[in-house]
C-alpha positions as CSV (number, residue, x, y, z in Angstrom):
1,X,135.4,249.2,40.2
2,X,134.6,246.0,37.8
3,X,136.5,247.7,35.5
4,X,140.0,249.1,35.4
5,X,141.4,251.2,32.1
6,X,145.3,251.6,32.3
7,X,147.1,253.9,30.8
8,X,151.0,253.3,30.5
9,X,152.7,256.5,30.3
10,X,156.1,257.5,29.4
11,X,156.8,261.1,28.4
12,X,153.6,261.2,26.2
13,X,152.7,264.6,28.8
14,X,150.5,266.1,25.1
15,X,149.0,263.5,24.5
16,X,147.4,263.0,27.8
17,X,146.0,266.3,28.3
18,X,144.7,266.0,24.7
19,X,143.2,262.2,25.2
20,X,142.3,262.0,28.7
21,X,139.1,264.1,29.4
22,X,137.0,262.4,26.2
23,X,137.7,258.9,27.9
24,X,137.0,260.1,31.1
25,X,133.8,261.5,29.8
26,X,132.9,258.0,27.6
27,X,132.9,256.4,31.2
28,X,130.8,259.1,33.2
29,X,128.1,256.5,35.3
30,X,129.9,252.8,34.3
31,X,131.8,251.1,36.7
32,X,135.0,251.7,35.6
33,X,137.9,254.2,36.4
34,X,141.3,255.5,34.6
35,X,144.4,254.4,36.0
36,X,147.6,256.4,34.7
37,X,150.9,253.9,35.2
38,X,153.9,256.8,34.6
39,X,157.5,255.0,33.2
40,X,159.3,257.4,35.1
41,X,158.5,260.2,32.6
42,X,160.6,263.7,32.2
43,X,158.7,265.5,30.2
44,X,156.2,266.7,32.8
45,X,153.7,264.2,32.4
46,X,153.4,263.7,36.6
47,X,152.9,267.3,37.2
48,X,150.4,267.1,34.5
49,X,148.5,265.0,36.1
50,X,149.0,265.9,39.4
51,X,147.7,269.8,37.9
52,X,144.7,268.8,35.6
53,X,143.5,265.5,36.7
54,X,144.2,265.0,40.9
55,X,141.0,262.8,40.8
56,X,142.7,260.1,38.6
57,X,144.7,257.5,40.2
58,X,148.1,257.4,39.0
59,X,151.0,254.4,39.5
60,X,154.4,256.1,39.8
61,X,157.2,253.9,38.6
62,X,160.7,254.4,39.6
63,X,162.3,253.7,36.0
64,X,160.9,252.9,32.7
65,X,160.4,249.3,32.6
66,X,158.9,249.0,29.2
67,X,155.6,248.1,28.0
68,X,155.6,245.0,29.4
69,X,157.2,245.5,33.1
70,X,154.8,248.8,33.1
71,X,151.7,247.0,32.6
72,X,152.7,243.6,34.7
73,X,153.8,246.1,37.9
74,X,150.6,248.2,37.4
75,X,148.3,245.5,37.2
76,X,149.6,243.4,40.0
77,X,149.5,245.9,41.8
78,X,145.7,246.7,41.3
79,X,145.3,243.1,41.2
80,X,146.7,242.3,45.0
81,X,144.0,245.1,46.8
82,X,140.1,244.5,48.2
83,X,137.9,244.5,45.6
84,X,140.0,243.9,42.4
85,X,138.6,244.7,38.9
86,X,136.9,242.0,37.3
87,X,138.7,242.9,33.4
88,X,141.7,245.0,32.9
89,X,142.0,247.2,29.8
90,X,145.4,248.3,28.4
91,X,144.9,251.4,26.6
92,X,147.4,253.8,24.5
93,X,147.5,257.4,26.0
94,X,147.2,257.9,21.9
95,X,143.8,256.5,21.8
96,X,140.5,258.5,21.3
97,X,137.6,256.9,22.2
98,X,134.0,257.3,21.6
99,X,130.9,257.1,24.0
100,X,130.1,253.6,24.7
101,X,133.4,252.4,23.3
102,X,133.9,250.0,26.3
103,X,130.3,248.8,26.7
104,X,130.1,245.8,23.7
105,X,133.6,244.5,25.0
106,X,132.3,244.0,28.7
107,X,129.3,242.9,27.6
108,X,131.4,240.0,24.8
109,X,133.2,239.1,28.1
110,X,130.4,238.6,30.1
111,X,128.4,236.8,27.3
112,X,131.4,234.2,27.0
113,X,133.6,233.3,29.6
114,X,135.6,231.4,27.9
115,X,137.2,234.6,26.1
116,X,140.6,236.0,27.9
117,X,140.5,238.9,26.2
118,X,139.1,240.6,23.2
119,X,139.6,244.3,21.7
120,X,137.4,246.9,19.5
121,X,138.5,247.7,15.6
122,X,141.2,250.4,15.4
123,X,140.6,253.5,12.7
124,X,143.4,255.4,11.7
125,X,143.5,259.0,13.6
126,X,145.0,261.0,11.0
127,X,147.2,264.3,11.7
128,X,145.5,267.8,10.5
129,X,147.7,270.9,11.2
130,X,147.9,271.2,15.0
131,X,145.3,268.5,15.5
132,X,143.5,265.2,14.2
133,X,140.6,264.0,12.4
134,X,139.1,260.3,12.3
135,X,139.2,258.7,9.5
136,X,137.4,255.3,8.0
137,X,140.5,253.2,7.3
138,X,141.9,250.6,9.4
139,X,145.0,251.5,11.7
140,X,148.4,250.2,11.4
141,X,148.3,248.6,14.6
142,X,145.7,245.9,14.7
143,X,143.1,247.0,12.4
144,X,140.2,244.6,12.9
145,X,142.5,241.7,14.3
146,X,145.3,240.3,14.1
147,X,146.8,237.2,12.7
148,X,150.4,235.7,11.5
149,X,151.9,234.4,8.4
150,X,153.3,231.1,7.9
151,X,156.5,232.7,9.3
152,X,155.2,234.6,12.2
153,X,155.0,237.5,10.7
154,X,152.3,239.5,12.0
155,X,149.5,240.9,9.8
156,X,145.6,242.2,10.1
157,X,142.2,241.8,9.0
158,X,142.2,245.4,7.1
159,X,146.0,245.6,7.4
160,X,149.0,243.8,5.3
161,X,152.4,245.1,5.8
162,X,151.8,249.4,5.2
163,X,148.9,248.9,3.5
164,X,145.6,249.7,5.1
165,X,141.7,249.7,3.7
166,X,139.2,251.8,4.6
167,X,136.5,249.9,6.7
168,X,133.1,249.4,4.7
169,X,131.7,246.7,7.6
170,X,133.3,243.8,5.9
171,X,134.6,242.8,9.2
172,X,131.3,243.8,11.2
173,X,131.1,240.1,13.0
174,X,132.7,239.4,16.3
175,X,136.2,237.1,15.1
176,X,138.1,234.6,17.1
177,X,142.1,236.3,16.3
178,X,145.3,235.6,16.9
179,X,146.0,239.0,18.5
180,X,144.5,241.8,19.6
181,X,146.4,245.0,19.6
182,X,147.7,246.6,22.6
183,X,146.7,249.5,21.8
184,X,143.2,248.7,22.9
185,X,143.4,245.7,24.8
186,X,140.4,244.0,27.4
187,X,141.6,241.5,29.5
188,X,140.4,238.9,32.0
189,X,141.7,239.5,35.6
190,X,141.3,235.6,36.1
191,X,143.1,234.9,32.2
192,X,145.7,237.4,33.3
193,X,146.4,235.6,37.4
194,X,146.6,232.3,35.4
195,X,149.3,233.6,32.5
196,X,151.4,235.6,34.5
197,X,150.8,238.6,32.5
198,X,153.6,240.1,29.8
199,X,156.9,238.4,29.1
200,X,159.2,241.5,30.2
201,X,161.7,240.0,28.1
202,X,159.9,241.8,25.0
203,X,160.1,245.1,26.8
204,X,157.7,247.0,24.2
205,X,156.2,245.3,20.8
206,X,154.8,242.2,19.9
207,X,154.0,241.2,23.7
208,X,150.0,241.4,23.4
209,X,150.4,238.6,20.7
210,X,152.6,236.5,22.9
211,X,150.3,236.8,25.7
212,X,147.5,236.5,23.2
213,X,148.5,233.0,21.7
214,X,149.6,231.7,25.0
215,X,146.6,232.3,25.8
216,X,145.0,230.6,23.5
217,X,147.4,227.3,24.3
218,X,146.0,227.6,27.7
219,X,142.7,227.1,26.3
220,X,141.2,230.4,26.0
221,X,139.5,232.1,23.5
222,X,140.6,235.9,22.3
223,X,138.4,238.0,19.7
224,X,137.8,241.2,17.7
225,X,134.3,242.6,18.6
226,X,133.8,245.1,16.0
227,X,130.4,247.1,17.9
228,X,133.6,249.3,19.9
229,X,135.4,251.3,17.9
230,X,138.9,253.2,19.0
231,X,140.7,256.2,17.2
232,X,144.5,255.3,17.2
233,X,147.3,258.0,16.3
234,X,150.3,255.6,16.8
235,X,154.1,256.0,16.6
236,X,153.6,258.5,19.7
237,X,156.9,256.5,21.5
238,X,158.9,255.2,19.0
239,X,158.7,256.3,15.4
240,X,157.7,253.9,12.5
241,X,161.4,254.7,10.9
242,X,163.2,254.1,14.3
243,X,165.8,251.4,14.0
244,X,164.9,251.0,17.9
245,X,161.2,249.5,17.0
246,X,163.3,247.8,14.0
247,X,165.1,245.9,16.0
248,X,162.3,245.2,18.6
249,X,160.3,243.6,16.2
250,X,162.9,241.3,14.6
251,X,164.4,240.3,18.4
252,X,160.9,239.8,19.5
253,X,159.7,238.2,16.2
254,X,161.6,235.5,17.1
255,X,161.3,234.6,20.8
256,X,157.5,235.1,19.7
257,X,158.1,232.1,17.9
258,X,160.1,229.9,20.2
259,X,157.7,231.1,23.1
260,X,154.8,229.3,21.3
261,X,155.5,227.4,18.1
262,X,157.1,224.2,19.7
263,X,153.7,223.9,21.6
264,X,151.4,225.0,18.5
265,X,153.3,222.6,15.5
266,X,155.6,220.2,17.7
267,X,159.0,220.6,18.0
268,X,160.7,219.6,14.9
269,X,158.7,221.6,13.0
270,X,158.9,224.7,15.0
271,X,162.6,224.2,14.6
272,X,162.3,224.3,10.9
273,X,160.1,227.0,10.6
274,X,162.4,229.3,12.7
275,X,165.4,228.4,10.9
276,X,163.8,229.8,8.0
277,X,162.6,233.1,9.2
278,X,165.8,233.4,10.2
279,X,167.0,233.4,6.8
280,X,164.6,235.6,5.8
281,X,165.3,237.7,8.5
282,X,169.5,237.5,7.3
283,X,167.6,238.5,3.5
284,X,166.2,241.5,4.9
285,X,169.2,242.4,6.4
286,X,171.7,242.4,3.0
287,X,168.6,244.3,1.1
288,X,168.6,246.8,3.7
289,X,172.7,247.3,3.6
290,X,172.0,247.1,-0.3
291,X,169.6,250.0,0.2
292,X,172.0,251.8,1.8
293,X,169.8,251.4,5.1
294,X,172.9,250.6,7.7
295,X,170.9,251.5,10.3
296,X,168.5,249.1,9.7
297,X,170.7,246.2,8.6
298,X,172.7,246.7,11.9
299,X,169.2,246.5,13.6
300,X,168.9,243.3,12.7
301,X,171.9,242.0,13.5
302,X,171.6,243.1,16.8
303,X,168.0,241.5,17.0
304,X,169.3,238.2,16.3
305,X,172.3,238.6,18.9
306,X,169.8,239.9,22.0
307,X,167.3,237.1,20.5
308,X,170.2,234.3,21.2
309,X,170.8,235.7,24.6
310,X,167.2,236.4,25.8
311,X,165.8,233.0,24.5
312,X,168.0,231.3,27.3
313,X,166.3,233.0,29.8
314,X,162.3,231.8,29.2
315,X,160.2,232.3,32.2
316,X,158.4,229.0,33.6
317,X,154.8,229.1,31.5
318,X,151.8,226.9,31.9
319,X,152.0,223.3,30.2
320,X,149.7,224.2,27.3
321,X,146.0,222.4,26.9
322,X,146.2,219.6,25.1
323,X,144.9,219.4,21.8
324,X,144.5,223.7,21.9
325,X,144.4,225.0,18.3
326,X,145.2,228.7,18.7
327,X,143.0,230.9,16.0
328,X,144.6,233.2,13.3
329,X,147.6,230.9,12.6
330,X,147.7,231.2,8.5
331,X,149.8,228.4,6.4
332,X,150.6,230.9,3.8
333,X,153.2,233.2,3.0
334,X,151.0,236.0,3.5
335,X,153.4,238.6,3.3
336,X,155.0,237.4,0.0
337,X,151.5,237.1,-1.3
338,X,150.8,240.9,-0.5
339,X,154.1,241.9,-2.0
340,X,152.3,240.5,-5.3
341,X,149.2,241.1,-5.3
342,X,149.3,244.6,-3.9
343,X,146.0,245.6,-2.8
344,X,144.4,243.3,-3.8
345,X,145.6,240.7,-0.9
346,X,142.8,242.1,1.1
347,X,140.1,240.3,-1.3
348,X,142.2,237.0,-1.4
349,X,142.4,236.9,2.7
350,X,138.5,237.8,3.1
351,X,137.9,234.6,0.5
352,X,140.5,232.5,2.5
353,X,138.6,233.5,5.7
354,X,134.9,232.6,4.4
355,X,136.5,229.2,3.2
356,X,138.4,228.5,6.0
């Protein structure tokens, strides 16, 4: 196969059976095949599998390693055999595709080899009683690409903090990103040998953009090509309200930033500019306890402490290219900007984008 679509899996047994035999259909006569990586699921996701779908390969893990331990031990594996795929695509099991979905992003990679990976748009898959509808607004998750704020925090084309737009084609061009959501994700087998894959320090959230902008340092490309389109449910493993993902994104937030910033701005300023999302992070905290949000502010604290332990234990990376300028790096306090401008931040970030 030149083409390998992974599925990580961990108890999401529903949404398998529900999502698994459109995509299988979209790919009827390409050269490409579903791969099912299980996390060590209990909710019956293996038998599922092994019941409705005994023609799809499946990588059983012992224990649930994460997002990132999932997708690094799956793809090495299919990686180290005869005849390894070509691109490797990291899809939700919450994902509904369309026919021909994979076809422009193959073709983007093929047309320009200097991209490591690139990714459709994402549209929101609304709930509707017992089942969903597609909708025409942008989905949480990476909307038509993604991109960070002068203090890392991550935002989309089509997507500031909660707020979404509905898409209209304003973002119909292909767009050099910072990140492209994991969600839907099409990577280069050669971009992904030379990276190392995830950081499994990350375990789940915020990894794609790590890999993404390291990526970039090692003087690749990564881009939105809005010709695929994907259907994205979201909050199938961890709820949007979970103090879990809370503290996952604060924790990883940070070693995002001292993964990639020293190399990106230099050192001292990277310092500087993590000192003060820390702050802001410490801000968030006391408005949460304020709120009478404990969960959350103790979330954060506990963010901050796994954040001072983990960032001790960096794995080697690749010296970075010189003079690499990583795409989707904004000097503005974006989020601040949206908290005032409501929605119309979208029109300011669409004039910033034409300008700059």
């Amino acid at each position: 196969m030149r083409t390998a679509v992974v599925i990580l899996n961990w108890n999401t047994r529903d949404y398998l059976a529900r999502f698994l035999p459109p995509l299988l259909e979209s790919l009827r006569g390409r050269d490409a095949d579903v791969v099912v990586a299980d996390n060590a699921s209990t909710d019956g996701s293996r038998e599922l599998l092994a019941e409705r779908f005994p023609q799809l390969r499946t990588i059983l893990l012992p224990e649930n390693f994460g997002f990132t331990g999932g997708y690094n031990r799956a793809f090495a594996e299919l990686l180290g055999e005869e005849g390894a795929p070509e691109y490797l695509v990291l899809l939700n099991s919450d994902i509904e595709v369309s026919e021909g979905w994979l076809d422009p992003l193959v073709a983007w990679m093929d047309a320009h080899p200097d991209y490591a990976a690139c990714g459709p748009k994402l549209h929101a898959l609304l709930p509707d009683g017992t089942d969903s509808r597609r909708s025409d607004r942008f989905e949480y998750a990476g909307a038509a690409g993604g991109l960070l704020d002068r203090f890392g925090f991550p935002f989309c084309r089509g997507r500031v903090l909660s707020r979404t737009e509905p898409d209209s084609g304003q973002y119909d061009l292909p767009k050099d990103v910072l990140w492209v959501s994991g969600a839907c994700l099409l990577v280069r087998a050669a971009s992904w040998r030379q990276l190392g894959g995830l950081d499994e320090r990350f375990f789940a959230h915020m990894e794609e953009i790590d890999w993404c902008w390291r990526a970039q340092l090692g003087g690749w490309r990564v881009g939105v090509v809005p010709q695929s389109c994907v259907w994205h449910l979201g909050g199938g493993t961890l709820a949007p309200s979970s103090p879990l993902k809370l503290k996952f994104n604060y924790r990883n937030g940070l070693l995002l930033l001292e993964n990639n910033l020293g190399a990106t701005l230099g050192t001292a300023r990277a310092r500087r500019r993590i000192c003060v999302r820390k702050i802001l992070d410490c801000g968030a905290a006391i408005v949460y306890l304020l709120s009478g949000k404990s969960a959350y502010a103790r979330a954060v604290r506990d963010a901050h402490r796994e954040y001072r332990v983990l960032r001790k234990q960096a794995p080697a990376r690749p010296a970075p290219v010189p003079g690499a300028s990583p795409a989707g790096l904004s000097p503005r306090r974006i989020l601040l900007l949206a908290v005032l401008q409501g929605d119309k931040i979208f029109n300011y970030l669409r004039r910033y984008e034409d300008r700059y």
